[in-house]
VEXDREN-2710 file (C-alpha; in Angstrom, 1 decimal):
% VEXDREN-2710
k/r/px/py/pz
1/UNK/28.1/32.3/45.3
2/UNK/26.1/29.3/43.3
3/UNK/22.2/28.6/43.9
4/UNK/20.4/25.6/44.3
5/UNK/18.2/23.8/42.0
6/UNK/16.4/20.1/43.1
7/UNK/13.4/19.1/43.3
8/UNK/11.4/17.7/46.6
9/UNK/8.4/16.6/47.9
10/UNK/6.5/16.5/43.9
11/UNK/8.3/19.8/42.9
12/UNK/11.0/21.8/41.6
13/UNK/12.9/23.5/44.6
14/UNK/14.8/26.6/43.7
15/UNK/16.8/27.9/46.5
16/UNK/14.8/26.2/49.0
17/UNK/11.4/27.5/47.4
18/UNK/9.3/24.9/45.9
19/UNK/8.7/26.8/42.4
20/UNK/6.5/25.8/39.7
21/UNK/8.8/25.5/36.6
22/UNK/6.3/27.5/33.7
23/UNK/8.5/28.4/30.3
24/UNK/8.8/28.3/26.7
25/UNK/10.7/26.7/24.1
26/UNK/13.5/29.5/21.5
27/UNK/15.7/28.3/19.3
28/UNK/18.4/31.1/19.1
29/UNK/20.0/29.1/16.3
30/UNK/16.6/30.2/14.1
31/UNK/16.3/33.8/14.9
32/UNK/18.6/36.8/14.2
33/UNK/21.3/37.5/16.9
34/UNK/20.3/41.4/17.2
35/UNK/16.2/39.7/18.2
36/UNK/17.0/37.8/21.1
37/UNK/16.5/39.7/23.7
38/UNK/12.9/41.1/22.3
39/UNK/11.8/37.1/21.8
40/UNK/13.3/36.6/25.4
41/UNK/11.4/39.4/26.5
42/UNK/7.9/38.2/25.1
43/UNK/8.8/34.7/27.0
44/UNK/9.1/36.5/30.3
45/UNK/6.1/39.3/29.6
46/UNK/4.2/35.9/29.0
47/UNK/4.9/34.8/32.8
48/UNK/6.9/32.0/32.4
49/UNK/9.9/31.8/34.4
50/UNK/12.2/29.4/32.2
51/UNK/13.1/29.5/28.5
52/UNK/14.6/25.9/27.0
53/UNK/16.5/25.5/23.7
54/UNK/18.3/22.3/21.8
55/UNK/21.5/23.0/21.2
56/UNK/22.2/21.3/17.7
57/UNK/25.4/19.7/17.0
58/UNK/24.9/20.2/13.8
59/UNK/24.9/23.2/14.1
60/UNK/27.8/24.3/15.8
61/UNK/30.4/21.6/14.4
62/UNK/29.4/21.4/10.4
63/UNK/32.6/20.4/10.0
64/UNK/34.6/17.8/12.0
65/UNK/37.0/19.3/14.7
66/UNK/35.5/22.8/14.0
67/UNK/33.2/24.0/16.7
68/UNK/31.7/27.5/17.0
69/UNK/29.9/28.0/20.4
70/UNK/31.0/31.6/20.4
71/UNK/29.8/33.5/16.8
72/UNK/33.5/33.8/15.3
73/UNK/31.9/32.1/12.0
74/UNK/27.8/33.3/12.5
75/UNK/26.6/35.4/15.0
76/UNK/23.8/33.0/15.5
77/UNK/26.2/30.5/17.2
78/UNK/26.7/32.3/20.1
79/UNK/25.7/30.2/22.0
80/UNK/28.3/32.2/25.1
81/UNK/26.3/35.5/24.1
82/UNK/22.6/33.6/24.3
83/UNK/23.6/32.6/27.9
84/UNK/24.8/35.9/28.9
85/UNK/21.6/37.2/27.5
86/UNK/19.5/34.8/29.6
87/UNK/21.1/35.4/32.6
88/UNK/20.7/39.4/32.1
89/UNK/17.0/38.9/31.6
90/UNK/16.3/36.7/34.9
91/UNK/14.9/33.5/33.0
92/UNK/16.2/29.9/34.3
93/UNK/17.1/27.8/31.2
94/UNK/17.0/24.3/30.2
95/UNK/19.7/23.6/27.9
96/UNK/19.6/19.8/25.8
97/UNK/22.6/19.4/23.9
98/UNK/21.8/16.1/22.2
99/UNK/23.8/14.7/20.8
100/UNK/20.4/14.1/19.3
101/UNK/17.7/17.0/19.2
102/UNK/15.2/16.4/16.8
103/UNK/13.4/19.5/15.9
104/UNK/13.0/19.1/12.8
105/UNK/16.5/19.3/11.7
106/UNK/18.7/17.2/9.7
107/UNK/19.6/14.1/10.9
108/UNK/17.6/14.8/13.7
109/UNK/20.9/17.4/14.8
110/UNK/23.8/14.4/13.8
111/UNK/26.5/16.4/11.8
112/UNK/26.2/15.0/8.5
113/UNK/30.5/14.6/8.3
114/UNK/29.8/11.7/11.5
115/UNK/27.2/10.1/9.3
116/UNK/29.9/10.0/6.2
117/UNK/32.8/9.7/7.7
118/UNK/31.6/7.0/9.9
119/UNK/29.5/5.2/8.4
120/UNK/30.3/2.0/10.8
121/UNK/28.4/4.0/13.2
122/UNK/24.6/3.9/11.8
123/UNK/22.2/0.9/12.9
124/UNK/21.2/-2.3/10.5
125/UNK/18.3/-3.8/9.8
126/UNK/18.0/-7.7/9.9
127/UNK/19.4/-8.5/6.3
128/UNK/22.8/-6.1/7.5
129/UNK/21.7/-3.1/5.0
130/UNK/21.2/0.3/6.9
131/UNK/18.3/1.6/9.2
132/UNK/15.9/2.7/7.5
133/UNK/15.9/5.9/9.7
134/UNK/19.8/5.9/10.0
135/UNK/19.6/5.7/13.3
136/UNK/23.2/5.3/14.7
137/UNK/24.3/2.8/17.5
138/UNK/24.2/4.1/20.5
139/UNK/26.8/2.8/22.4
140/UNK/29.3/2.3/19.2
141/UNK/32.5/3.3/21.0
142/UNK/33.2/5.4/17.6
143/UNK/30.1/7.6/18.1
144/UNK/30.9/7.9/22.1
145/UNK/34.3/9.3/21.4
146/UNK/32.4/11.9/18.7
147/UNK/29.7/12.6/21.0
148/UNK/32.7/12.9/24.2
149/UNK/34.7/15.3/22.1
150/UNK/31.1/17.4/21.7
151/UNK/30.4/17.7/25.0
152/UNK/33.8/18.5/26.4
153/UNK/33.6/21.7/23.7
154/UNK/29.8/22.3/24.5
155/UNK/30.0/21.8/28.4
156/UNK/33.0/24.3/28.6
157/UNK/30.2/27.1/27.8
158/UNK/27.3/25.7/29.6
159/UNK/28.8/24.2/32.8
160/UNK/29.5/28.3/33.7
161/UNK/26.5/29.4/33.4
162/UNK/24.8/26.9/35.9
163/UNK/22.5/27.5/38.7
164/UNK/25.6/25.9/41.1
165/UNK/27.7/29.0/39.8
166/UNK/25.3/31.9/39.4
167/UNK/23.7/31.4/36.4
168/UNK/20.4/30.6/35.2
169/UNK/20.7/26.7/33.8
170/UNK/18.8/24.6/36.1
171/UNK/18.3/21.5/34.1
172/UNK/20.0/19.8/31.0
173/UNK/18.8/17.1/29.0
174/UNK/20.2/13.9/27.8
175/UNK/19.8/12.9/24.0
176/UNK/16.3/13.3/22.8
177/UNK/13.6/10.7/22.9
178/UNK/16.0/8.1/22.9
179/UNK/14.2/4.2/21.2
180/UNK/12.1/6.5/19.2
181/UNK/13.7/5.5/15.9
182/UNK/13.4/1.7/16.6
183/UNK/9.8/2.2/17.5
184/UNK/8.4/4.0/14.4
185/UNK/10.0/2.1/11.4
186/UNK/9.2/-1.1/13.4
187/UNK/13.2/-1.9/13.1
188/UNK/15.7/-3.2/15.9
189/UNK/18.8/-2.2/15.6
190/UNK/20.9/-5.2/14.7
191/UNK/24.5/-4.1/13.7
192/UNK/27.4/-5.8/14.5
193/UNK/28.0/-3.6/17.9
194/UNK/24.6/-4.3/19.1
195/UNK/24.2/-8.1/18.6
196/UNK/28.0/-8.2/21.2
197/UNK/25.6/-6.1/23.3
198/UNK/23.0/-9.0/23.2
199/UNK/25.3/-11.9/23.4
200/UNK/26.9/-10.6/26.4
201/UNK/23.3/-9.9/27.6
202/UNK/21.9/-13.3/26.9
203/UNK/25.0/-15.2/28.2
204/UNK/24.8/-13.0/31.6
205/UNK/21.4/-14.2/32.0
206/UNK/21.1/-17.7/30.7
207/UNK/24.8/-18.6/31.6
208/UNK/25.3/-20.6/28.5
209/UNK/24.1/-21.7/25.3
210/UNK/23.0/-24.8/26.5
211/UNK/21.0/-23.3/28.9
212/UNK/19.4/-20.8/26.5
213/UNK/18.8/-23.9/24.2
214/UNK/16.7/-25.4/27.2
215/UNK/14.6/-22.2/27.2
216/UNK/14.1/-22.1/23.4
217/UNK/13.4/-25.4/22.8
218/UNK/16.4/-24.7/20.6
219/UNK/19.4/-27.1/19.7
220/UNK/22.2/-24.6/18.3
221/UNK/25.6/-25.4/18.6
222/UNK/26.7/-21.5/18.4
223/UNK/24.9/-18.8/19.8
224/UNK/25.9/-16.7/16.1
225/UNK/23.7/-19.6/14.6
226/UNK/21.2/-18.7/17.5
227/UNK/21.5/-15.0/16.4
228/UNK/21.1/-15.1/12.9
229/UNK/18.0/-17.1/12.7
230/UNK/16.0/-15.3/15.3
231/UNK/17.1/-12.1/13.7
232/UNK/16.2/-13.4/10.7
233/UNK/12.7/-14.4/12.1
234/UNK/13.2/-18.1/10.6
235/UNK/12.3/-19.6/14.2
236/UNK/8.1/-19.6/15.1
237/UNK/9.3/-21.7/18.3
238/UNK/10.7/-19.4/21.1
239/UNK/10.1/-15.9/19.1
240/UNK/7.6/-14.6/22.2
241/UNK/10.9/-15.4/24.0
242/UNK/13.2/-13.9/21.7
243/UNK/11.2/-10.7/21.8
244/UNK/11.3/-10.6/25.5
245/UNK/14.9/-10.9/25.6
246/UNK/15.4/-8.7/22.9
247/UNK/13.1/-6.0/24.6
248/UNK/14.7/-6.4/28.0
249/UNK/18.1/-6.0/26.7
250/UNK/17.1/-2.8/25.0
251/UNK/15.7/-1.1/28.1
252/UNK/18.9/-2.0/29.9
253/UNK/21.4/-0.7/26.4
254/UNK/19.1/2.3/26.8
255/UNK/19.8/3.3/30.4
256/UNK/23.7/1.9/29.9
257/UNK/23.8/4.4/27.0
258/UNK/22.1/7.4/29.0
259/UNK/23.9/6.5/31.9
260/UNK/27.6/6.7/30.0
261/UNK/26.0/10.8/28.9
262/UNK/25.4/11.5/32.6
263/UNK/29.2/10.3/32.9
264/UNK/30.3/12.3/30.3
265/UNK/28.4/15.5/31.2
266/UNK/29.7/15.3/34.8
267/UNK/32.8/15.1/34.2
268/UNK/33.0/17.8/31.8
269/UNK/31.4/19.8/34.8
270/UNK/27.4/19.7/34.4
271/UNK/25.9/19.4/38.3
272/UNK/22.9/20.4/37.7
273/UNK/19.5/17.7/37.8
274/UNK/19.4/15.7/34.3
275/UNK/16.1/15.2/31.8
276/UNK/15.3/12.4/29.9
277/UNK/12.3/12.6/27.7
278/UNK/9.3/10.6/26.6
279/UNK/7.5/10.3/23.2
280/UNK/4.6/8.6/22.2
281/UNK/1.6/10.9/21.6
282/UNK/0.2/10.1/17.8
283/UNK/-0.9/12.5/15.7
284/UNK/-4.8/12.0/14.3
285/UNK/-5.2/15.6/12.5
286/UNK/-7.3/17.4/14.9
287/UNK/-6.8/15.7/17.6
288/UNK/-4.1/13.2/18.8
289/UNK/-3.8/10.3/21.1
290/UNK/-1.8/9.3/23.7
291/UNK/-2.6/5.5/23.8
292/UNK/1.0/4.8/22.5
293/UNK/2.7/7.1/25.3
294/UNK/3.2/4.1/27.7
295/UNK/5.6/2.3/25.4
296/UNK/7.9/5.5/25.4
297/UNK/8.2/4.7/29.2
298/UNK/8.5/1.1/29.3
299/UNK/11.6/2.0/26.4
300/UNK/13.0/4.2/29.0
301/UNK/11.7/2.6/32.6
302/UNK/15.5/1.7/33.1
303/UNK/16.5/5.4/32.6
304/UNK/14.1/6.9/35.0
305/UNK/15.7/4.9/37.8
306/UNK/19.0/6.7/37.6
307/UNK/20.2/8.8/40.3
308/UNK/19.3/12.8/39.7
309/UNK/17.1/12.1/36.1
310/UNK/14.4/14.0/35.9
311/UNK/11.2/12.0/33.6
312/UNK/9.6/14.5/31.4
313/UNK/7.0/13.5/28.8
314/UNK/6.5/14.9/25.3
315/UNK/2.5/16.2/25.4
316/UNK/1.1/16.5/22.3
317/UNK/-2.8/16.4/22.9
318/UNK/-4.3/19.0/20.0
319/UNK/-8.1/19.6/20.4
320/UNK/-8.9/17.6/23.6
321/UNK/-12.2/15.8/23.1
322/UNK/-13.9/13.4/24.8
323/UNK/-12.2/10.2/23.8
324/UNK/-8.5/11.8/24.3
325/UNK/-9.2/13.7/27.8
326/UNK/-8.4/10.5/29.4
327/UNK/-5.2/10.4/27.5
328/UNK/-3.8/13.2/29.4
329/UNK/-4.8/11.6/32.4
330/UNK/-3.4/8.3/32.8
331/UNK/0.0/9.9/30.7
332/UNK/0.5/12.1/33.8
333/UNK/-0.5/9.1/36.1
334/UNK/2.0/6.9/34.5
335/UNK/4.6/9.4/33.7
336/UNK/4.4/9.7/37.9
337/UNK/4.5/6.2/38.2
338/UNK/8.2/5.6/36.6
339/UNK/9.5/8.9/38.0
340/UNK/11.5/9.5/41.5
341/UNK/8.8/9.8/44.1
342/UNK/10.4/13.2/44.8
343/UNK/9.9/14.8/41.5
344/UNK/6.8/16.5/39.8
345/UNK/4.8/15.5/36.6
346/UNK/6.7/17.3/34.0
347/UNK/6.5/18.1/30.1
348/UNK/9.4/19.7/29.1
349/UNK/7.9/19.7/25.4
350/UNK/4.3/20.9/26.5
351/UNK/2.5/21.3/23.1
352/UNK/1.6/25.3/22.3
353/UNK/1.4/25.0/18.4
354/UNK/2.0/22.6/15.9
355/UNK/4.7/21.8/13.3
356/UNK/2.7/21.7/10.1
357/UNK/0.3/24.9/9.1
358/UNK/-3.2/22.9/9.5
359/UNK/-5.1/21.9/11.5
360/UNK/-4.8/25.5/13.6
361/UNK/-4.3/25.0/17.0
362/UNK/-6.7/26.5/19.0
363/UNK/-5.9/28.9/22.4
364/UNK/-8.5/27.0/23.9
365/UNK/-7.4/23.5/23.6
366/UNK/-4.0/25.3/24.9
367/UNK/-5.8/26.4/28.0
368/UNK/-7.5/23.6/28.7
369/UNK/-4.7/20.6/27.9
370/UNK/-2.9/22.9/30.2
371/UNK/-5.2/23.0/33.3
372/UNK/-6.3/19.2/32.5
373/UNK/-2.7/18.2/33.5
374/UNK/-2.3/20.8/36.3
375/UNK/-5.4/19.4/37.8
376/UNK/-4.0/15.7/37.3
377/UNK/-0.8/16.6/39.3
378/UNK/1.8/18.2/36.7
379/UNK/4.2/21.0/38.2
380/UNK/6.3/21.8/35.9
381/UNK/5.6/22.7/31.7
382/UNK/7.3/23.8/29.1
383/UNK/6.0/25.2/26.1
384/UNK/7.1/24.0/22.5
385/UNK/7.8/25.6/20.2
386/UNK/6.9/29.3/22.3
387/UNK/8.5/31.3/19.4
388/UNK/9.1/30.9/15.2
389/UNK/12.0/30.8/13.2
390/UNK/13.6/30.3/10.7
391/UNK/16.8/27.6/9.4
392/UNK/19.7/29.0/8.2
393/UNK/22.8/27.2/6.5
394/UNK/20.5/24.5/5.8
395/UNK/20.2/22.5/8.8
396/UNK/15.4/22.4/8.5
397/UNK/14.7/19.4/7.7
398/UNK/11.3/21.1/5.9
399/UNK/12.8/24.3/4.5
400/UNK/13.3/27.9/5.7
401/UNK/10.8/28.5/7.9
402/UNK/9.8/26.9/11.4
403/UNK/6.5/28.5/12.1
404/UNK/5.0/25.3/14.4
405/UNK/1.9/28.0/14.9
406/UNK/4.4/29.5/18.3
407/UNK/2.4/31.8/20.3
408/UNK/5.3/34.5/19.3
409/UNK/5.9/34.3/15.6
410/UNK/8.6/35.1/13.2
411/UNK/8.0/38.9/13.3
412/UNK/7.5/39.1/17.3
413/UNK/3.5/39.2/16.5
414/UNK/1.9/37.8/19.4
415/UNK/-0.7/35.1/18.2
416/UNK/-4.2/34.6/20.7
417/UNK/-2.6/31.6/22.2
418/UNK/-0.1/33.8/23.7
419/UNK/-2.4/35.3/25.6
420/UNK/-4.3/32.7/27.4
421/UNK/-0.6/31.4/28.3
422/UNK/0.0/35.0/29.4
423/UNK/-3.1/34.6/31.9
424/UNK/-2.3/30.7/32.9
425/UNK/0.8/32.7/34.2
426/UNK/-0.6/35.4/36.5
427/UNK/-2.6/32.4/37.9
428/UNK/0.4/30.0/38.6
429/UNK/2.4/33.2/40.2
430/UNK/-0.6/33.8/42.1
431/UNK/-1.4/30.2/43.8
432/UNK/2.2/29.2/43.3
433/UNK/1.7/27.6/47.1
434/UNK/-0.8/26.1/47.0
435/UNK/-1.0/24.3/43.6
436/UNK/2.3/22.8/44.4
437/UNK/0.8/22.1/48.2
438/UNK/-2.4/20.2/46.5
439/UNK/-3.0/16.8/46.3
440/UNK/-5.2/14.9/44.2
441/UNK/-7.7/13.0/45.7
442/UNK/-7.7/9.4/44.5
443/UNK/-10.1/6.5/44.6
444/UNK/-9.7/4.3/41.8
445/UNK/-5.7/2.9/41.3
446/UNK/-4.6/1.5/38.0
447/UNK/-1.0/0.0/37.8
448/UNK/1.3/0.5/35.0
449/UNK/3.0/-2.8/33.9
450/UNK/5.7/-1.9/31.5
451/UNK/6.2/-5.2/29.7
452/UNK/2.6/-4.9/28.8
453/UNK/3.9/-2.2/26.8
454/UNK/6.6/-3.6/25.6
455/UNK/5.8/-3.5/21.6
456/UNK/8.0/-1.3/20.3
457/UNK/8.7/-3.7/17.9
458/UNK/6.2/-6.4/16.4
459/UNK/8.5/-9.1/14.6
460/UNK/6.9/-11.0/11.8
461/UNK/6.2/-14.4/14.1
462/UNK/5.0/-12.1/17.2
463/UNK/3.0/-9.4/15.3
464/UNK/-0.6/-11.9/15.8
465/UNK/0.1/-12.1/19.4
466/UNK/1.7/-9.0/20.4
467/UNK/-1.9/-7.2/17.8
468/UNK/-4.1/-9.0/20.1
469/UNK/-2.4/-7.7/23.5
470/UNK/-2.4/-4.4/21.7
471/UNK/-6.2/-4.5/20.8
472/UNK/-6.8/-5.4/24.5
473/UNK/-5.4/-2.9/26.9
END
C-alpha cells in the first residue's frame, strides 16, 4: 500500500501530516559502498528526516548505451542498493537525476561521449563558434532523445522506490539551475535550433515580418536578415526591444524544456511532486549576496507555474551581516511570490559548508541563516553538501576530494556545525505544529516584478541601460 506526499496550506503534507521537510545532501557516488549506511546514519542522528543526492549521468552511463544503476561495473553505482538502504533506514529522499547536476562534476554531470559524439547538440555564441560554457541546447531533439533514453533506464530504479509505492522518494528534481549558463558568461544561446525556437516565437507574436518591422522601426525583407543583425548587435534602434523579446522567449523555451522532463519522467512512472531550482546567490569571500537571486526566478517564473513543481531556491548566505540579512529576507519573500500558493518556502540546497577550504564556514552563521529564513516563512531545508567525499573514475571537476567543509566529513568525523544542525533538529521535531501553523505578521508589501529582473544577459547596445536599471533597484 503507497503513501502520500503533497504539500498544502504553506507545507509539505506527508500522509495527511503537515511535516517540516529538514535533511541533508550525500552523494553515494563519492563515498565507499560498505559507508553508507554509517553517513546515513549521522544524517538521521542529526534530526533531519530526508537525505537528497544528484544522480549523475555521467556517472552511471560513461559510455553510450552502457548504463550501471545496479554496481555490476562499481559498487558505488548502486544506485538499487542506495535506495534499499534509504528505505531500511526510515529517511524520505529527494532524488535529481539531471540530466544536468552540477556539483562540481564534469560537464556539470553531461557524459562526455554526448558532448563528442554530438557535437550539434552544444549552444553558439553570436559569431556561430561554441558556448563558452558548452552549454547544450535544451530542446535539441538530439539531446531529448539522449536525455529520454536516460530516464527511461534511471526511472526504472527510482519510480519503485516512491512514496506512491512504499518507499521513501517524496520529491525529484528536474535538470539543475536551468538559464544559469546563459547568465554567467553573459552568452544567449544562439544555435541554429534555438534561433527556429525564436522565429516561431516572434512570428506567433507579431504575426508577420511586416508587423515586427513596424515595431522595430526596422525595414527587413527576411526575418534571417532580421536575425543576424540583432544577434550580431549591429542594430542600436529596437535592441531594448530585441532584448525583451529575446528574454520573454527564453522564459517560455525554459518552461517548454522543463515541461517536456515532467512529460518524460511521468511517463516513465515518476508521480511524485517535481522541484525546480533557483540560483543566484554571489559569492563575496566571507560573505555572499543575494541581490542577483531575483533574476534566477524571473529565468524560471514560467516554470514555477506548472502543475505539481515545487520552487526551491539555492541559499548560499556565508557569514550573515548586516548588509546581507536582508538578502535572505526578500529571497524567501520572492521565492514565495513565484511559487504555488499552497507550497512552503523551500531550499533544497540550504548552504551547511562551502566548496572551497577558506573562508571557514562558521556553525554560527549555520544557525542563524537557518532561523533567519525559518522566521521569514521557510518550511522546508535541505542541507548541502551534509557529508564529504570523494570522485572516483574521474568525474570532480576539482580533483579527488569534495570536502565543501560538510558537517560529516570524509572519515565520518562530525565537524561543530553538525551539532548546532543536530539541535536546530530536536527544536523543529519539537514545535513541528506550530512553526508550520505560524504566520508572519506583515506590514510593509513589496512586489516582485520579474522583467525588472530580466538582465540575464546585457548585449553590447543595452548594457548602458539595462547598468542603470541594475544600479537602481
Amino acid at each position: 500500500m503507497g503513501s502520500s506526499f503533497g504539500f498544502e496550506g504553506k507545507s509539505f503534507v506527508v500522509n495527511g501530516k503537515p511535516t517540516f521537510v529538514f535533511g541533508g545532501e550525500f552523494h553515494y557516488f563519492r563515498c565507499p559502498r560498505n559507508r553508507w549506511r554509517e553517513q546515513l546514519q549521522k544524517i538521521k542522528d542529526a534530526g533531519c528526516n530526508v537525505v537528497s543526492t544528484y544522480i549523475p549521468w555521467i556517472w552511471h552511463e560513461s559510455d553510450e548505451g552502457v548504463i550501471d544503476l545496479h554496481g555490476e561495473t562499481r559498487k558505488e553505482k548502486d544506485l538499487e542498493g542506495f535506495l534499499e538502504l534509504v528505505d531500511e533506514i526510515g529517511l524520505y529522499c529527494i532524488v535529481r537525476p539531471g540530466p544536468y547536476v552540477m556539483a562540481e562534476t564534469v560537464n556539470s554531470g553531461i557524459p562526455s561521449w554526448l558532448l563528442e559524439n554530438y557535437p550539434q547538440v552544444i549552444g553558439r555564441d553570436k559569431n556561430g563558434k561554441k558556448h563558452p560554457s558548452e552549454v547544450i541546447t535544451y530542446l535539441h531533439p538530439t539531446f531529448l532523445e539522449k536525455v529520454r533514453t536516460w530516464y527511461d533506464a534511471v526511472n526504472d530504479v527510482i519510480a519503485q522506490h516512491q512514496i506512491t509505492r512504499g518507499g521513501s522518494i517524496i520529491m525529484y528534481q528536474l535538470c539543475n539551475e536551468v538559464g544559469m549558463f546563459h547568465w554567467v558568461t553573459n552568452t544567449p544561446d544562439y544555435s541554429d535550433s534555438m534561433l527556429e525556437s525564436f522565429t516561431t516565437y516572434l512570428i506567433k507574436r507579431y504575426g508577420s515580418l511586416e508587423t515586427i518591422n513596424a515595431y522595430y522601426g526596422t525595414k527587413y525583407d527576411r526575418i534571417e536578415e532580421f536575425l543576424r543583425d540583432f544577434v550580431q548587435e549591429k542594430s542600436q534602434n529596437g535592441a531594448l526591444r530585441f532584448h525583451y523579446d529575446w528574454g520573454m522567449f527564453f522564459r517560455e523555451y525554459i518552461k517548454t524544456y522543463i515541461s517536456t522532463l515532467k512529460m518524460y519522467a511521468q511517463e516513465s512512472g515518476i508521480d511524485v511532486p517535481f522541484i525546480t531550482n533557483v540560483h543566484g546567490f554571489k559569492n563575496l569571500w566571507l560573505s555572499s549576496r543575494g541581490m542577483e537571486y531575483p533574476i534566477g526566478l524571473s529565468q524560471l517564473y514560467g516554470a514555477a507555474q506548472i502543475e505539481d513543481m515545487v520552487v526551491s531556491g539555492d541559499f548560499y548566505p556565508g557569514h550573515v551581516t548586516y548588509d546581507s540579512y536582508h538578502d535572505l529576507v526578500l529571497s524567501c519573500a520572492f521565492t514565495a511570490a513565484i511559487s504555488n500558493d499552497e507550497q512552503p518556502v523551500f531550499s533544497v540546497e540550504f548552504q551547511s559548508g562551502r566548496s572551497t577550504d577558506k573562508p571557514r564556514i562558521s556553525p554560527n552563521d549555520v544557525d542563524l541563516s537557518t532561523r533567519t529564513c525559518i522566521a521569514n516563512g521557510m518550511n522546508a531545508i535541505n542541507y548541502y553538501m551534509f557529508t564529504s567525499g570523494e570522485n572516483y573514475e574521474g568525474i570532480g571537476l576539482f580533483g579527488r576530494r569534495h570536502d565543501w567543509q560538510a558537517p560529516v566529513d570524509f572519515d565520518g568525523k562530525l565537524r561543530p556545525h553538525y551539532f548546532k544542525i543536530m539541535h536546530l533538529g530536536k527544536v523543529l521535531r519539537l514545535f513541528n505544529d506550530q512553526l508550520l501553523r505560524a504566520k508572519k505578521e506583515i506590514k510593509t508589501h513589496i512586489a516582485f516584478y520579474p522583467d525588472y529582473y530580466m538582465t540575464d544577459v546585457q548585449r553590447g547596445n543595452t548594457r548602458e541601460t539595462l547598468g542603470e536599471m541594475i544600479s537602481e533597484r
